[in-house]
Structures are given as C-alpha cells and as structure tokens.
C-alpha positions in Angstrom: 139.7 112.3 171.9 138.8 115.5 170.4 140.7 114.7 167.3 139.1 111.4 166.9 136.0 113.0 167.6 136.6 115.5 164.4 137.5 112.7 162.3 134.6 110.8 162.4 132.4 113.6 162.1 134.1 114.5 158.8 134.0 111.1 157.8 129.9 110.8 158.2 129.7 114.1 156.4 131.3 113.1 153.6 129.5 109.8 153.5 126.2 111.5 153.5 127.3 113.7 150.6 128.3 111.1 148.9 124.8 109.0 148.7 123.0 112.2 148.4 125.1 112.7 145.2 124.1 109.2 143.9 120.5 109.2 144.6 120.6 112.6 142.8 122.2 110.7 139.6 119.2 108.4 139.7 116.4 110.5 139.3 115.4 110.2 135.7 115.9 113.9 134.0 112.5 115.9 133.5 111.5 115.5 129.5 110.6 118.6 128.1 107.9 118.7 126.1 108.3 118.2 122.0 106.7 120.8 120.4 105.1 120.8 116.8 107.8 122.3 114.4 107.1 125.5 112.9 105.5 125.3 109.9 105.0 129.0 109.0 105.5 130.6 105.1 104.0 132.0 102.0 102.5 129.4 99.6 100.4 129.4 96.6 97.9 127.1 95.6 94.4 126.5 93.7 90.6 125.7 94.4 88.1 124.1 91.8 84.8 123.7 92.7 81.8 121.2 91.1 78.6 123.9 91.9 75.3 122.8 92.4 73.7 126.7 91.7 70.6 127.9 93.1 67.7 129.7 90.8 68.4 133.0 89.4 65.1 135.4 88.5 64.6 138.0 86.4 61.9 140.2 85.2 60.9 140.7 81.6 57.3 141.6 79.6 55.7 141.8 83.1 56.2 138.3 84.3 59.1 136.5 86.1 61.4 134.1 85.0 63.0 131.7 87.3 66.2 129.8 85.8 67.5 126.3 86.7 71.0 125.6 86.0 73.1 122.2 85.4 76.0 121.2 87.6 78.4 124.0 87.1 82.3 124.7 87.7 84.4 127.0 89.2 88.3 127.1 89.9 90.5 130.2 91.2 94.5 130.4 91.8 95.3 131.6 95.4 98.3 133.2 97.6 98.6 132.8 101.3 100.8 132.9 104.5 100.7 129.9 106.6 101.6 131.6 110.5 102.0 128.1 111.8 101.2 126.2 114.7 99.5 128.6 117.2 98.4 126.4 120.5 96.6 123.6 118.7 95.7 125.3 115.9 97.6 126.6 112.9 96.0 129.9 111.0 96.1 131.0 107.2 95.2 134.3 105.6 95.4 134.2 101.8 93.7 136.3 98.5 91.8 134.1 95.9 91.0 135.1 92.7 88.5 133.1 90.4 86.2 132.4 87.6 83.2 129.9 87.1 80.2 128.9 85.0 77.2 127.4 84.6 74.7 126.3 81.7 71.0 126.4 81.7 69.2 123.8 82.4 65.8 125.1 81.7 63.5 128.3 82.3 60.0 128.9 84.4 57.7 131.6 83.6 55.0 132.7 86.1 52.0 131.6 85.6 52.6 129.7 82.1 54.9 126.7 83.6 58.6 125.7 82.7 60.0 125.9 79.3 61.2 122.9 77.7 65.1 122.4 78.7 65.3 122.0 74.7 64.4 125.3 74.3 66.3 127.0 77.1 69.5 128.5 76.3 72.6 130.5 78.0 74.1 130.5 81.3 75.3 132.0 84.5 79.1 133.3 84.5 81.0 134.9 87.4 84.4 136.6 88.4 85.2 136.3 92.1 87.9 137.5 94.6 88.2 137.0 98.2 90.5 137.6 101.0 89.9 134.3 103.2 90.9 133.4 106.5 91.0 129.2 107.6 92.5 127.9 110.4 93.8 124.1 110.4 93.5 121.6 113.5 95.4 119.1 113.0 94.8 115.4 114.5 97.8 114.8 116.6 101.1 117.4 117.6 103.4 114.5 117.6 104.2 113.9 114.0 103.3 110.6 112.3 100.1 110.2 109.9 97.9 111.7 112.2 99.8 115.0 112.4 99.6 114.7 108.6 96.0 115.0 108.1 94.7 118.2 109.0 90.6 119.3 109.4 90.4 123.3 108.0 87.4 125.1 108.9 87.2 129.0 107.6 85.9 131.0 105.0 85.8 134.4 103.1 84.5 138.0 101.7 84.9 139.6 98.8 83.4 140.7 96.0 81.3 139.1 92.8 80.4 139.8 89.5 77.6 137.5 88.2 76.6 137.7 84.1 73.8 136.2 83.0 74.8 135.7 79.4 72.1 135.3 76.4 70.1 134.0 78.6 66.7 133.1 76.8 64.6 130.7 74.8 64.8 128.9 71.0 62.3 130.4 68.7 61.4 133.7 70.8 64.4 136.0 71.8 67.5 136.3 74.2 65.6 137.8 76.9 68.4 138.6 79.9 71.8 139.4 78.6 73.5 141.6 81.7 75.9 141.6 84.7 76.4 143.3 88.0 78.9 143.3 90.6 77.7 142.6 94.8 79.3 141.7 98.0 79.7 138.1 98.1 81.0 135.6 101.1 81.7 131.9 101.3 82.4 129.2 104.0 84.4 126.2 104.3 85.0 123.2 106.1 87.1 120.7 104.8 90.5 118.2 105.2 94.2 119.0 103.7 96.2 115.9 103.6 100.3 116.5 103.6 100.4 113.2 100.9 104.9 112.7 102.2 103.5 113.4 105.8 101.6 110.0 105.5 104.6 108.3 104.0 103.8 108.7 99.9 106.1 110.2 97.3 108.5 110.7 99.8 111.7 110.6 96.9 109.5 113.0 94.7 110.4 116.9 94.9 107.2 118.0 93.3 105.3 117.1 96.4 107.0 118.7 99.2 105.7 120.8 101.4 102.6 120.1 99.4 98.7 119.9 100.9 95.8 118.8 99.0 92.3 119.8 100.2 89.1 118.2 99.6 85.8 119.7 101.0 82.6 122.0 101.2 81.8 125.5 100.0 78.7 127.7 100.4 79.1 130.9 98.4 76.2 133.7 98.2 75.9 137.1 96.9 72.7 139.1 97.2 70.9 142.1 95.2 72.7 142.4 91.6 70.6 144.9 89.6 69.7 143.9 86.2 68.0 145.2 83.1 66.1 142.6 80.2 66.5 143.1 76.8 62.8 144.8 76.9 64.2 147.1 79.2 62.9 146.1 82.6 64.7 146.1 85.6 65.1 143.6 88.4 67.2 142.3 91.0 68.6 138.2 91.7 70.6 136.9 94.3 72.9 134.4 94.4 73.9 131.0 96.1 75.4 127.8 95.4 77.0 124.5 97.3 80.1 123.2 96.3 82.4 120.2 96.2 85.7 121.6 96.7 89.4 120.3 95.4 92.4 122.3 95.5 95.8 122.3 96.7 98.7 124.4 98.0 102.4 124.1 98.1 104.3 126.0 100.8 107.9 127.6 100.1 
C-alpha cells in the first residue's frame, strides 16, 4: 500500500512538472528594445549662406554715414565629430572656417538724405571662424524615412574680421576703406536630410553617409574700431540673417 502510495505520488509530480514546463514554452519571449545604431565619426562638410546684412555706420567730415547693402553671400568649409545618438538626441562639435561679401547698395548721410545707389560704391567683406556646437533630433528611433530626416538646432562663437572696402561715393572720394577684427556668435536652427536614408541614390557611393542641411543663421559681431580716410575714428557693429545650405559627409 505504501509502495503504491509512492508511486502515484511520483507519478502527479512529474505530471505537474511536466505542464509547468509547457505553459513556460508558451509565454511569448520578452523583446528587447531596438536601439538606434551608432552613428558616431569625424566628417567634413560646408555651409553657404544668402545674407540679408544689416546697416553698417561710420563717421567721416563730422557727419554719419549709414550704409545699405544688397543681398550678400557667404560659404565656409567645416570639420566635425558626430558623438551619435545620446537618449533622443545626437550631438556635434565641429570648427568652421569662412569668407563672405556684400556690395553696396546705397549710402545715407545725416542730415542731407541718401545718396543715389548710382553713386554708391564698395562693399562689406568678412573672414570668420567658429567652433560650433548643434545637436540633431531626429523624427523617429526606428529607422525608415522619418529617422532619416533630422531637425538641428545649435549655434557658435568665434571670432570676425569685417572690411569695409573702398567704401564711398562717384564723383567725391573713397571715404571708409578699413577693417577690424571682434568677437562674433551665430545661431541655427535648421533640417539635415540623409537623401539614401529616405530611399534616393541608394546604388550611388558619392552619397553615403551624406546629410544635406537647409536652414537659418543669425550672425552678429559688435564694436569694430575704424578710421575714414579723413582720419576720424568710429565704431559699427554687425548683424545679418541668413538662408543656409550646406552639407556634410561622415567617414
């Protein structure tokens, strides 16, 4: 009785061990998340810029002349690291170096009115370099198009050196024809597009790893110190908004 008692304890045992086996076998495995792959590395790139520049002034005979300028241009080469995705977010840090220019459009004198565009002549030309910092957020983690389009917001300091070359009017003189060099900042906010993340040029080499940027730049610079032809001396400040274009190719 004892043995038969023994037998059919071992037998429920193993039974139970059994099922608890297969029940175990159909719990559907825990995912784990997917996570963004790592899209850290050096790259180099450019920026060019269509500026809409703010009046420059100087001083010269005693009165003040205020300058307009036409659209101007600007483009700089750049270096970078890309330290990849960080959370949500993916942060860059990269040196730019660059050069732009703008013509006048036409000078104002104190107190006698603007001069004739006509009669206006030179123009504004600068030399700029930055260490800038952006960070990029892109629109999904999960890959696809979305995760191909990528918001950038950031921006960067640095210095400027701003010439205001033969500046002056037809029939009286070159008046301003000098250059300093200030602290200068600017700040972004933009969109890179990966063009093969969204499915384009996928067979062409040229644009892998390639972003291309479109967006908005305020740059200013205050206080460069400058002396007329008559000898007077004055100070201008700087500032202009900006249509950006550029790209960057990681390696």
């Amino acid at each position: 009785m004892r043995y038969r008692t023994y037998l059919l304890t071992a037998v429920l045992l193993s039974t139970v061990s059994l099922s608890a086996g297969q029940a175990a076998d159909l719990v559907a495995p825990t995912e784990q998340p997917v996570l963004a792959p790592s899209t850290s590395g050096f790259y180099i790139g450019s920026v060019s810029t269509i500026n809409f520049l703010d009046d420059t002034g100087f001083d010269v005979l005693g009165v003040r002349v205020s300058t307009d300028y036409d659209v101007g241009f600007y483009t700089a080469l750049r270096a970078g690291y890309d330290f990849g995705a960080a959370g949500w977010v993916s942060p860059r840090l990269e040196l730019e170096l660059g050069y732009g220019t703008a013509s006048v459009d036409e000078h104002s004198v104190a107190g006698l009115g603007t001069v004739d565009s006509i009669d206006s002549f030179g123009d504004a030309r600068t030399f700029q370099g930055y260490v800038n910092g952006f960070i990029d957020i892109p629109l999904s983690q999960g890959g696809g198009a979305f995760s191909a389009i990528k918001p950038y917001v950031g921006g960067g300091v640095g210095f400027m050196n701003l010439e205001l070359r033969r500046q002056g009017v037809a029939g009286v003189a070159t008046l301003m024809d000098d250059s300093d060099t200030a602290f200068a900042y600017h700040l972004d906010a933009g969109v890179g597009i990966d063009i093969q993340g969204l499915g384009l040029f996928t067979n062409t080499s040229l644009f892998q790893n390639t972003t291309f940027e479109v967006g908005y730049r305020y740059t200013a610079a205050d206080t460069f110190d400058l002396t007329a032809r008559d000898g007077t001396t004055s100070s201008t400040d700087f500032s202009s908004n900006s249509v950006t274009i550029g790209f960057r190719k990681q390696f």
